[in-house]
C-alpha positions as CSV (number, residue, x, y, z in Angstrom):
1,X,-37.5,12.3,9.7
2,X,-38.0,10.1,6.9
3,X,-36.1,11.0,3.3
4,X,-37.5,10.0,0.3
5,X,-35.7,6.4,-1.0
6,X,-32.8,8.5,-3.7
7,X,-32.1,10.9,-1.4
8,X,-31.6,7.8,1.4
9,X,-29.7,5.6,-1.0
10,X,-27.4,8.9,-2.0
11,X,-26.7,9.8,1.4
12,X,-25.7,6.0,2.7
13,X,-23.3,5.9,-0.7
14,X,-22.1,9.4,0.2
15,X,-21.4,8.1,4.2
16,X,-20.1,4.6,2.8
17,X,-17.6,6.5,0.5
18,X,-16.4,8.6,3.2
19,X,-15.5,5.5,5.2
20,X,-13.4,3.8,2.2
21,X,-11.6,6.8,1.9
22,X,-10.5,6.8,5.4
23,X,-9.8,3.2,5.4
24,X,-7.3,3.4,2.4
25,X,-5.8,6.5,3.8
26,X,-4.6,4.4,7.1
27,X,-3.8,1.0,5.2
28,X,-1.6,4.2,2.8
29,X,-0.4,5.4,5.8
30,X,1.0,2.2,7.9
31,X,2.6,0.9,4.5
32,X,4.5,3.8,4.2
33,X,5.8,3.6,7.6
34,X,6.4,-0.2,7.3
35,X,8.2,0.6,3.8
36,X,10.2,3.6,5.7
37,X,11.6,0.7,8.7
38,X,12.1,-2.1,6.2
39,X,14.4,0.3,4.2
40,X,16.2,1.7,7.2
41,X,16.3,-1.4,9.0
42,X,18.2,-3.5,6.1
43,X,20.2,-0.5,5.7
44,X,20.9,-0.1,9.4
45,X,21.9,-3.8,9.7
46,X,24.1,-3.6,6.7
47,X,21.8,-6.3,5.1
48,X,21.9,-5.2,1.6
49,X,23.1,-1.8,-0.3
50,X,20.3,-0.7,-2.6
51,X,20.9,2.4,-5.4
52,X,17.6,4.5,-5.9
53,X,16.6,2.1,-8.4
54,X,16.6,-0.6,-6.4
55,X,15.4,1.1,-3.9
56,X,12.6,2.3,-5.8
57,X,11.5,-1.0,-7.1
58,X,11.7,-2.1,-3.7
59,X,9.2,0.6,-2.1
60,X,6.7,0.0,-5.1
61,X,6.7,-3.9,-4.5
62,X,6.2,-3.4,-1.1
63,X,3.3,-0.6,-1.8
64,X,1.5,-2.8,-3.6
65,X,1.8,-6.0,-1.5
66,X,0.6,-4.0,1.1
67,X,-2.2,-1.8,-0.4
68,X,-3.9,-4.5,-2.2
69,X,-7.2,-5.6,-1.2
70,X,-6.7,-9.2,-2.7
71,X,-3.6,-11.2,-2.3
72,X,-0.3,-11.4,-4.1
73,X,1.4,-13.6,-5.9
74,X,5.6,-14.1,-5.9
75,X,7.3,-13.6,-8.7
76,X,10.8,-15.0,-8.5
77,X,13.6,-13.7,-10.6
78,X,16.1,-16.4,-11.7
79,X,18.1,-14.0,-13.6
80,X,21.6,-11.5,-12.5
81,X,20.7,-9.3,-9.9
82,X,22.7,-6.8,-11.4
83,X,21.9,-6.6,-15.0
């Protein structure tokens, strides 16, 4: 059956859409779950201590380091850790 080009193009955007959804949702998904054993594993080694904030800051760096679709770039902090 042969649609009419619109309806074509609409329905391959529709399908493509649908795939990048599911994509990001598993890339979401395994970054969580490598955030969740990085967190547990420094904690369980006694590696570092981090408060909530740290902690926080920690799980959003990591988040977006491993969600992005292009690559990162470090940003070293020369100051006090603890401010």
């Amino acid at each position: 059956m042969a649609y009419a080009p619109e309806i074509a193009s609409a329905m391959l955007q529709r399908q493509q859409a649908g795939a990048i959804i599911a994509a990001r949702s598993q890339i979401v998904e395994g970054a969580v779950s490598m955030v969740q054993m990085a967190l547990d594993d420094l904690s369980n080694r006694g590696i570092v201590e981090l408060d909530e904030e740290r902690k926080a800051a920690m799980v959003s760096n990591l988040l977006v380091v491993l969600c992005a679709d292009k690559s990162t770039q470090p940003i070293i902090n020369t100051g006090e850790l603890n401010q």
